[in-house]
C-alpha atoms as an extended CHARMM CRD file, in Angstrom:
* protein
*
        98  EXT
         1         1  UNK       CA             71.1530000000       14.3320000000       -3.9570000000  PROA      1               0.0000000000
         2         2  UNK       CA             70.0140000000       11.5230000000       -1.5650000000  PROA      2               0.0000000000
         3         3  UNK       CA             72.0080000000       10.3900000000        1.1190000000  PROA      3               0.0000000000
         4         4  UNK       CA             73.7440000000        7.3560000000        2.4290000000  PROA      4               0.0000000000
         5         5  UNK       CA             71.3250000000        5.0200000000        4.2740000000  PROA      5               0.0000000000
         6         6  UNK       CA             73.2950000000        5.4650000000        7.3980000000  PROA      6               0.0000000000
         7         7  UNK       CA             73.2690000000        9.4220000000        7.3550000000  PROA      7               0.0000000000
         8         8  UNK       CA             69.7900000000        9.4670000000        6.8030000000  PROA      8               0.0000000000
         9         9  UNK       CA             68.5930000000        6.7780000000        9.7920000000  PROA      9               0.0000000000
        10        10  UNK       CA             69.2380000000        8.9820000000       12.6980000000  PROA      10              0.0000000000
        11        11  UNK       CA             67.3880000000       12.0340000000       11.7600000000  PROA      11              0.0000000000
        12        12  UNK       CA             65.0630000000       10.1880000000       10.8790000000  PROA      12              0.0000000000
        13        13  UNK       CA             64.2910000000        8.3210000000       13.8400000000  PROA      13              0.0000000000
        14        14  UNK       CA             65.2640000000       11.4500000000       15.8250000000  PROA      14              0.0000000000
        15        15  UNK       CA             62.3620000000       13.2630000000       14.5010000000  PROA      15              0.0000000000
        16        16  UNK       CA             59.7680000000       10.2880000000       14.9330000000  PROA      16              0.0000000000
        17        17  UNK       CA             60.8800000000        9.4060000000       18.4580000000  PROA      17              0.0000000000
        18        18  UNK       CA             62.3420000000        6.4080000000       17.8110000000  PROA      18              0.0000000000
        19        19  UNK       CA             65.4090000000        4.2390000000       18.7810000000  PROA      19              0.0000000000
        20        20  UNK       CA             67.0900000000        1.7890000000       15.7520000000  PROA      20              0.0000000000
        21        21  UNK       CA             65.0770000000       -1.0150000000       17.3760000000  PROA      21              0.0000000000
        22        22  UNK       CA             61.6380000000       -0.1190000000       17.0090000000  PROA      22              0.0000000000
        23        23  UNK       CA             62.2910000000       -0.4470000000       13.1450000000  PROA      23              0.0000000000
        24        24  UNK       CA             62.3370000000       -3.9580000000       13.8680000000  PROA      24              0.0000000000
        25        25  UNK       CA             59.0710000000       -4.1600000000       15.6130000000  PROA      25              0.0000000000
        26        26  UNK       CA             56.2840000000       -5.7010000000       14.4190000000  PROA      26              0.0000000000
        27        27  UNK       CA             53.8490000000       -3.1550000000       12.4710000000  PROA      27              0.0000000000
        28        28  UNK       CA             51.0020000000       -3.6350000000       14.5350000000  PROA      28              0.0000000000
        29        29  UNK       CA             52.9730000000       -2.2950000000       17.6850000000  PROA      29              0.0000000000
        30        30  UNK       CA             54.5250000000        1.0240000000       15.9690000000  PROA      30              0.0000000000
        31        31  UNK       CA             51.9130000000        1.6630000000       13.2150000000  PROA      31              0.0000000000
        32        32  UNK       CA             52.6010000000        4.5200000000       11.0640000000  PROA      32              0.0000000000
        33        33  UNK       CA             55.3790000000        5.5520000000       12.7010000000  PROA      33              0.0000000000
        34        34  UNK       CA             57.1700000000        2.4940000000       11.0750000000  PROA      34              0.0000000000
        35        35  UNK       CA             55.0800000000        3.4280000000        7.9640000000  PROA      35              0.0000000000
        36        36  UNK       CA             57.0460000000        6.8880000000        7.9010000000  PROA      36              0.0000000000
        37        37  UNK       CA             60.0690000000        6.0220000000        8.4820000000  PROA      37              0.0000000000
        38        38  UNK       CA             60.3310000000        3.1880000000        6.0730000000  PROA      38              0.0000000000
        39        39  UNK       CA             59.0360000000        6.0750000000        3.3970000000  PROA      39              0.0000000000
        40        40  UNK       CA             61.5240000000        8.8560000000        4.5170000000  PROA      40              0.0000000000
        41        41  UNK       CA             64.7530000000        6.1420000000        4.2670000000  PROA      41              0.0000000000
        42        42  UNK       CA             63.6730000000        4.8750000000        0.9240000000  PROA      42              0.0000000000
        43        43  UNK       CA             62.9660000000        8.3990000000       -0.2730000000  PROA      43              0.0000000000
        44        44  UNK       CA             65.7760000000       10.3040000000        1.1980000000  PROA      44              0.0000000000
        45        45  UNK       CA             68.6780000000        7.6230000000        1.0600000000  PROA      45              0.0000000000
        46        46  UNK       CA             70.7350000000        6.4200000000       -2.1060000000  PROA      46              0.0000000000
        47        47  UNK       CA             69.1610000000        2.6330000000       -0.4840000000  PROA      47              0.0000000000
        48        48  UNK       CA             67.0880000000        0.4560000000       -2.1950000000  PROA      48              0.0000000000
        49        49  UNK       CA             63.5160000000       -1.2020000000       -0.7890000000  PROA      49              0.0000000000
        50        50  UNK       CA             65.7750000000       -4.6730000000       -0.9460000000  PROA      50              0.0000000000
        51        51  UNK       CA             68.6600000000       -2.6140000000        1.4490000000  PROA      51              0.0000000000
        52        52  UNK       CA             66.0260000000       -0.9380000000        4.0220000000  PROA      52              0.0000000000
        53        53  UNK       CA             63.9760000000       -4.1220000000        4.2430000000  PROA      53              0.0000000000
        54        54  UNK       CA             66.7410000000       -6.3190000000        7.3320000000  PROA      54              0.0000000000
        55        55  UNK       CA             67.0830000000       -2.8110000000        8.8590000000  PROA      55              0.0000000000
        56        56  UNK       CA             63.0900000000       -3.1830000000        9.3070000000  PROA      56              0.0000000000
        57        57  UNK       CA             63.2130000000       -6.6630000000       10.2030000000  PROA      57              0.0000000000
        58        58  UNK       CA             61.6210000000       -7.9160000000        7.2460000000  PROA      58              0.0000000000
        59        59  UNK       CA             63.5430000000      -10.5680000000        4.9300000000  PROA      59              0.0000000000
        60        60  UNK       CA             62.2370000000       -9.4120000000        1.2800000000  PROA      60              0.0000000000
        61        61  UNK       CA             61.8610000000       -5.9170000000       -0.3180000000  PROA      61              0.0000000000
        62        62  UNK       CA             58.2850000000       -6.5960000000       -1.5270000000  PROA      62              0.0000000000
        63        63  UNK       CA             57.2020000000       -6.2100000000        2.8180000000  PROA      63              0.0000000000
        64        64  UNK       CA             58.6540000000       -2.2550000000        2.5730000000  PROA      64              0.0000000000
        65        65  UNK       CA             56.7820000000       -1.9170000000       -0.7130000000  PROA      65              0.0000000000
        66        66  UNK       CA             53.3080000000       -3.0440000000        0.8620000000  PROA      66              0.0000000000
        67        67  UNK       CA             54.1070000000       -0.8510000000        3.6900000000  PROA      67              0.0000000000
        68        68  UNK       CA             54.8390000000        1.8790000000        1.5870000000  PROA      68              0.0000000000
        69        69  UNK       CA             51.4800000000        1.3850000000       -0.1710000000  PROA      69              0.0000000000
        70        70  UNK       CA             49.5470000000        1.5540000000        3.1020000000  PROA      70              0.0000000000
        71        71  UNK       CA             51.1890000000        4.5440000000        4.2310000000  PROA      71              0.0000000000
        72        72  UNK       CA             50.7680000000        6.1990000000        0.6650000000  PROA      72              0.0000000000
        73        73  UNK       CA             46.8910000000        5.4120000000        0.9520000000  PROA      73              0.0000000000
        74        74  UNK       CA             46.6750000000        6.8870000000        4.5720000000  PROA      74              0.0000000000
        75        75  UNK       CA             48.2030000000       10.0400000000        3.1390000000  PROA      75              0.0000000000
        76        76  UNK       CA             45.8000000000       10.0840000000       -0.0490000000  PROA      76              0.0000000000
        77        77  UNK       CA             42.9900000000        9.6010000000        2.6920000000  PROA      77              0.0000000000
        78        78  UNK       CA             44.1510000000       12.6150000000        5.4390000000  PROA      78              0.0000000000
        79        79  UNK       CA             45.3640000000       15.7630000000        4.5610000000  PROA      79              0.0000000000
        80        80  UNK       CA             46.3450000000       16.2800000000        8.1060000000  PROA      80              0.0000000000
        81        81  UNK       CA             47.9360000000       13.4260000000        8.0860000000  PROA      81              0.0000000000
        82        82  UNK       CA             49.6450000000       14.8830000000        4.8140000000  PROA      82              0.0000000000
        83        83  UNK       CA             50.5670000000       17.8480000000        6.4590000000  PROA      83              0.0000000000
        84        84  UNK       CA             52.9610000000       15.9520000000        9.2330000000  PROA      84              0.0000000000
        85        85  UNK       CA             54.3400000000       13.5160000000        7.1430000000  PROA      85              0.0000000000
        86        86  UNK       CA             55.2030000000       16.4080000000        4.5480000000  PROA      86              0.0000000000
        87        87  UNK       CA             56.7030000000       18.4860000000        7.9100000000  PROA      87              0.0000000000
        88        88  UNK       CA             58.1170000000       15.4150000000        9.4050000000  PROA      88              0.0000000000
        89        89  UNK       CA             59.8950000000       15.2250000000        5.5840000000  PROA      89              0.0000000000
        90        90  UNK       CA             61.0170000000       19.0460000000        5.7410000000  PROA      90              0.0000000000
        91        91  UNK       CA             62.3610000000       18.3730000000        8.8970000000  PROA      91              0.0000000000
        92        92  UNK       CA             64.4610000000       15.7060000000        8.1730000000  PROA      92              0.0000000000
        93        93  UNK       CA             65.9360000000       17.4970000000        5.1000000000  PROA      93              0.0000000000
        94        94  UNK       CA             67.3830000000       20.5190000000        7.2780000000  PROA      94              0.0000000000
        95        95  UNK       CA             68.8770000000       18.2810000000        9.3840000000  PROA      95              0.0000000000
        96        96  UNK       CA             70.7720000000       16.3340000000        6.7560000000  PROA      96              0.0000000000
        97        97  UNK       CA             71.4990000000       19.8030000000        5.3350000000  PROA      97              0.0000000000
        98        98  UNK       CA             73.3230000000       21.1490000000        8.3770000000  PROA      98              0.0000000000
C-alpha cells in the first residue's frame, strides 16, 4: 500500500542526499536527482502529480509529468542507470517498512 506523501519525503531525500529545499531548485542545478525523487514520491506515496508538483516548486502537475518522462527515457536509455534508480527504489521501501 503506498504511503502518505509526508512519510515517504524523508527517506526519500535521505537516500538521494538531499534536504526538502533542493526539491525546489531549478532542474538544471539538481538534474536527475530531482528527476528521482519526483518519480519515487509519485510512485511510493498515496499523492497525486497535482499534490507533489508546489513541494517541487512547480505550479501545475503537467511540469512533474514532463519530468517524469525525461527521467523514464534516461532509464529506457541506461541500464546502469536502471540499476540505481531500481536500488535507490528498494532502498526506500525498507525504510518505509521499518
Amino acid at each position: 500500500p503506498r504511503k502518505p506523501l509526508a512519510a515517504v519525503l524523508k527517506p526519500v531525500l535521505k537516500e538521494l542526499g538531499m534536504a526538502e529545499g533542493d526539491l525546489r531548485r531549478h532542474g538544471l542545478a539538481m538534474g536527475d536527482r530531482k528527476r528521482m525523487a519526483i518519480e519515487l514520491l509519485c510512485q511510493l506515496s498515496c499523492a497525486t502529480q497535482r499534490e507533489v508538483a508546489p513541494l517541487c516548486g512547480y505550479g501545475r502537475e503537467s511540469s512533474v509529468g514532463k519530468q517524469r518522462r525525461v527521467l523514464h527515457g534516461r532509464l529506457s536509455d541506461d541500464s546502469a542507470f536502471e540499476r540505481r534508480f531500481q536500488g535507490l527504489r528498494k532502498k526506500v521501501e525498507d525504510m518505509l517498512e521499518c
